[in-house]
N, C-alpha and C positions, 0 to 999 in steps of 0.2 A: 504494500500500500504506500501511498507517496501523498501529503499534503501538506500545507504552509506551515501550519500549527499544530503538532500533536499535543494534545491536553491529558496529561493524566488524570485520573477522577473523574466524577461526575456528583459532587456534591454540589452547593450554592454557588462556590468559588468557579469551579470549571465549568457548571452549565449556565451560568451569566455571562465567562469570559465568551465561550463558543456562541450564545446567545448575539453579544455587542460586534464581535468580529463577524460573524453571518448576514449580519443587517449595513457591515461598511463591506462588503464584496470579499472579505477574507478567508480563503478557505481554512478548515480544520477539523480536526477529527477526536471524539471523547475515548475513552477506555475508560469503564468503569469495572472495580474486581468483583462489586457485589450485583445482585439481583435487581429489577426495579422496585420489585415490590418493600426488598427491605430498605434502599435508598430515601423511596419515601414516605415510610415510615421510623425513621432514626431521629429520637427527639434530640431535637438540640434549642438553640439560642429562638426566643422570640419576641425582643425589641432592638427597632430598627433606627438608626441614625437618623436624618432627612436626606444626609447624603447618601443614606441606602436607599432610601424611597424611589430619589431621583433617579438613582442607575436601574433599577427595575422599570421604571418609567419609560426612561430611555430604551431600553430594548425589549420595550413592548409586552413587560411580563407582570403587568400593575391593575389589569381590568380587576381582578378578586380585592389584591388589594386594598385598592381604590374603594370597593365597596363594603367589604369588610374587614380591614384594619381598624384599629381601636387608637385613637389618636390621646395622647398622653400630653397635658401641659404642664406636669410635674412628678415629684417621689415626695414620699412620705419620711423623714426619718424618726426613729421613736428608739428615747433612751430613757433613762429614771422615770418609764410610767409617765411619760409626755408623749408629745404628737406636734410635731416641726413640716411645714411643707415645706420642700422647694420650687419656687417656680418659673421655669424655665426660660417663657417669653418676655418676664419683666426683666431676668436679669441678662437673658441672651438677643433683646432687638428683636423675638419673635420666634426664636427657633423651638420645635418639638419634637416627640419622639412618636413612631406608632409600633403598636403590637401585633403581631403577624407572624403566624409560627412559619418556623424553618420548614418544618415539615410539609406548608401550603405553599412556601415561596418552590421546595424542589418539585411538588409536584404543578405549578404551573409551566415553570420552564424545560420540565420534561416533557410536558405534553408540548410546548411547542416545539422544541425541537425534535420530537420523531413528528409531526404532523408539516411543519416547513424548516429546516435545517440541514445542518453534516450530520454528517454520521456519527451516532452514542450508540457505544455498543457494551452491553451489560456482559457481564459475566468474560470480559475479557482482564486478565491478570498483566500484570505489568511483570515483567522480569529484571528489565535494566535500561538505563542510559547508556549507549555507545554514542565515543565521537564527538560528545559534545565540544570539545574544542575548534571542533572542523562546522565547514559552510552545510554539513548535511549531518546531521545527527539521526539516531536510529533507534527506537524504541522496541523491544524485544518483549513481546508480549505472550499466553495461551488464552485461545478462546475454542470451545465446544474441544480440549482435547490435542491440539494442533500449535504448533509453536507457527507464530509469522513477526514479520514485520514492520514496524512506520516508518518510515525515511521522512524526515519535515527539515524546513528550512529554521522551525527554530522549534522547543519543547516545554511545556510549561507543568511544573509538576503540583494538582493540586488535590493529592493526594495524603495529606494529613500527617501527622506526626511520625506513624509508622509506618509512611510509603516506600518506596523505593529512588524517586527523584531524588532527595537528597543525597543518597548515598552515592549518586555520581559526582560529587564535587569531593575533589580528592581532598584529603586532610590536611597538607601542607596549607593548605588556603581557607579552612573553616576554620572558624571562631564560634564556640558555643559559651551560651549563660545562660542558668539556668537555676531555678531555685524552688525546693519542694514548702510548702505551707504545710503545718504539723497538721494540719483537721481535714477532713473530707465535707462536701454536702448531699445530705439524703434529699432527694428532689421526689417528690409524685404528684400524680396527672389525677385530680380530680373531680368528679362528674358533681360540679357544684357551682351553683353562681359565686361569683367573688366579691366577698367581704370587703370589699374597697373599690374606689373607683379609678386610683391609684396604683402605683408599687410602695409599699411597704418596705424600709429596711430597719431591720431590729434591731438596737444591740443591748446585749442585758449580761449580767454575772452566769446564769446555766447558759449562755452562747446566741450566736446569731440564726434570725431568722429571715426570710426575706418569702413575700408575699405577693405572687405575679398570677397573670391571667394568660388564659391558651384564647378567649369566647368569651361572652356574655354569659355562657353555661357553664363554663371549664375551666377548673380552677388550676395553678400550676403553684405549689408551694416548696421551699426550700429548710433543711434543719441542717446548724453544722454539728457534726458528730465527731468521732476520732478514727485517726487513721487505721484502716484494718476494722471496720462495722461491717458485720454480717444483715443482712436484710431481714433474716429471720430472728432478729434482735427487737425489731423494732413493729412489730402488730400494726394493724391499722388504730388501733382506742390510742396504746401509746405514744403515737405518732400526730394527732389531732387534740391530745392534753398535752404535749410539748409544748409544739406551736402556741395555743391556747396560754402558756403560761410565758412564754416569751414574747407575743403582742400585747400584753397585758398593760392595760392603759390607767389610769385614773379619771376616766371619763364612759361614758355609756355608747361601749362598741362590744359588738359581738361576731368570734370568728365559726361564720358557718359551714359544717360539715357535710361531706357527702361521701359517695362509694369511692374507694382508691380505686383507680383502673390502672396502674400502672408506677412502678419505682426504681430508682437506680441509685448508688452510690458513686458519687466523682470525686476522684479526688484533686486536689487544690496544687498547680503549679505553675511557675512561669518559667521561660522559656524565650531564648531569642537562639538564630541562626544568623550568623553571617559570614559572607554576603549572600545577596537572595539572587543573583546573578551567577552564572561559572557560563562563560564561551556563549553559546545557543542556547544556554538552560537556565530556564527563569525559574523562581519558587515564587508563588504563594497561597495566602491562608496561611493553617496550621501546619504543611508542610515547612514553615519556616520561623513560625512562631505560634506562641499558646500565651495565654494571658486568664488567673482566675476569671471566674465567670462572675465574681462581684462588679464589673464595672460596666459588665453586658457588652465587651468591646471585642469578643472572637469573631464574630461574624461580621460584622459592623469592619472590624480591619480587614479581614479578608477580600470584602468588596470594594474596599477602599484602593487594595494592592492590584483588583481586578479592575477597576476603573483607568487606574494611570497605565496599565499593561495595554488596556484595549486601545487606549490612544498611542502608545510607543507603537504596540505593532503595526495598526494602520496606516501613520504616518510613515515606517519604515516598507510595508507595500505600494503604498499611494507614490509615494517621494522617495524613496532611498536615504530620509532624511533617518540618522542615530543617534539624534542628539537625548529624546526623551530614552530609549532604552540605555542608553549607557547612562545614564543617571535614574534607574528605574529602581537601584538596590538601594542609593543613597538617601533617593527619596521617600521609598516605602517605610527604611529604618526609623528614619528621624519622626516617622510618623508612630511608630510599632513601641520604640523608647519612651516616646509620651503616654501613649495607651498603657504601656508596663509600669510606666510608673504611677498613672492612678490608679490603677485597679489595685495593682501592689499596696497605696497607702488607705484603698478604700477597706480591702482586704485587712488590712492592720487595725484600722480604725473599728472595726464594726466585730470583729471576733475575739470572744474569749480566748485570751494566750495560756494555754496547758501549764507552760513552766514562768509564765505572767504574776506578777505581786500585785498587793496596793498600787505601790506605783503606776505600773503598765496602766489598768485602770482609770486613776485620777489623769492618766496622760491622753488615755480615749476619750473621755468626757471631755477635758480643756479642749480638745480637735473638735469634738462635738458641737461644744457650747458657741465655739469662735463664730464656725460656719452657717449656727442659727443666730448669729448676734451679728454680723459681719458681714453686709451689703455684697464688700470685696470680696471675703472667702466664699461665700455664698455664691457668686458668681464663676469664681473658680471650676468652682465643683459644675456647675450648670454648665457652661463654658464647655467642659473636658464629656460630659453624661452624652450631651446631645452632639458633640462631632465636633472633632476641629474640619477646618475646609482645608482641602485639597490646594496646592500652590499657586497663587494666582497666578502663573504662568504655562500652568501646564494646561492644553485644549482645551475646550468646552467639548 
């Protein structure tokens, strides 16, 4: 097989990227290892930047969206049996956030791309990168049994933490950092209206809680637990008197329950690659970085790293012009460093520390306090929730 773009994956990152490059004349081709049906159904992340909004927008994958996204113009934070909003458009000029799960953004843009697109081909496994230094790189993939090939003019691996992409960029040239957070979060999918209108973030002495929506029906709730929880630890009663005890307000709100359909344990870590470039071979998403999930920023940068790609490659089909791709790792980073670092201090802030004193504590709250008392710091944080923009110099 031969085309411009081989994509690894077929998660948000890779079928937006094939998505935007389909719609400027660029050809390309998906590999995805898994099924479709498990693709879209793999829970993940569902609140969206504006600048996610707008690149769905852009490549024509926002009709659901558009009419069922849950448009957010704040969070909630709640410490000592209080209750703080933030609110997004006073202190960011406008900007908001919408809720929209992953799981509705892949199956839109899978159905359009097997209904008008390149080729996404499930159940095809990735082997390896060859050649990425040379003008024709080679993707070494099985599908139905059969070992073949993709010859592209360039390869894009977005293929996740434990793909294969990266392991073509040889070691003399990577640079990793990385850092494990001592606690996990128990997350489940529940068949219940949500108790807020809101996102919720906890923080209390038994641990943090955070409080999100899937629907107007479907509740998605988070508990942080310790590293190494067994799911059979935690009951559904037990599991809905936690929460219950960690939203716990000094005012008349009540957290309403319903059937669990669904639970997982994550665990907490961050995580950078560099560079996100080697020769023909670009990374991103989680192939090249992971970020806890307190700052809601994994998906959100991954489309971020897919936005600036999809204008580098066009521009370098359209024009021969290199200028955006060879500044396409420099600019992803600076963007990926920022996101690590608030999730990182969001992470810090909102979680009981295991091996944490008085101190750690009394140092939660004064971050706490600052940022409900603090115009500036308030804005900060809103600032950093809802997106930084993309460089003003890079396309529209």
């Amino acid at each position: 097989m031969r085309t411009t773009v081989g994509i690894i994956g077929g998660g948000p990152a890779g079928l937006l990227l094939a998505r935007l490059l389909h719609r400027a004349g660029v050809g390309c081709v998906v590999l995805e290892i898994r099924t479709r049906e498990y693709v879209e159904h793999r829970q993940r992340a569902g609140m969206l930047e504006q600048g996610t909004v707008n690149a769905l927008r852009e490549a024509g994958a926002a009709d659901r969206l558009n009419a069922e996204g849950l448009v957010h113009h704040g969070i909630e934070l709640r410490f000592d049996r209080e209750r703080h909003r933030i609110d997004f458009p006073t202190l960011t000029g406008g900007r908001t956030v919408t809720i929209y799960a992953q799981t509705e953004i892949v199956k839109d843009l899978v159905a359009l791309q097997l209904a008008d697109g390149p080729p996404l081909l499930f159940e095809a496994r990735a082997l390896g990168v060859e050649d990425a230094e040379s003008e024709r790189p080679v993707v070494r993939f099985v599908r139905e049994g059969r070992e073949e090939t993709l010859t592209c003019d360039w390869v894009v691996g977005c293929d996740g933490f434990h793909g294969v992409a990266r392991e073509a960029i040889p070691a003399a040239v990577s640079r990793t950092y990385a850092h494990d957070h001592p606690y996990a979060w128990l997350g489940i999918l529940a068949e219940v209206p949500p108790s807020c209108e809101e996102l919720i973030y906890a923080r209390g002495e038994r641990g943090f809680a955070l409080h999100s929506m899937r629907s107007p029906s479907v509740s998605r709730l988070y508990l942080q637990v310790p590293v190494g929880t067994e799911l059979e630890e935690w009951p559904d009663d037990r599991i809905w008197d936690e929460l219950a005890a960690r939203f716990a307000i000094d005012a008349d709100w009540t957290l309403e329950r319903g059937p669990v359909t669904s639970r997982s344990v994550t665990p907490m870590r961050s995580y950078v690659h560099e560079p996100m470039r080697h020769g023909r071979l670009l990374l991103a998403g989680d192939a090249a970085h992971i970020v806890p999930p307190t700052g809601a920023k994994g998906l959100n940068l991954a489309v971020s790293d897919v936005r600036i790609l999809g204008r580098a490659l066009t521009a370098w089909c359209s024009t021969g012009d290199t200028q955006l791709i060879d500044r396409y790792s420099e600019l992803c980073l600076s963007r990926v460093w920022q996101a690590t670092r608030f999730s990182y201090d969001m992470t810090k802030m909102l979680h009981a520390q295991p091996d944490g004193d008085a101190f750690d504590q009394r140092m939660q709250l004064a971050r706490l306090r600052r940022i409900t008392a603090s115009r500036h710091a308030a804005a900060e944080l809103a600032a950093n929730y809802t997106g930084l923009p993309l460089p003003e110099w890079v396309p529209r």
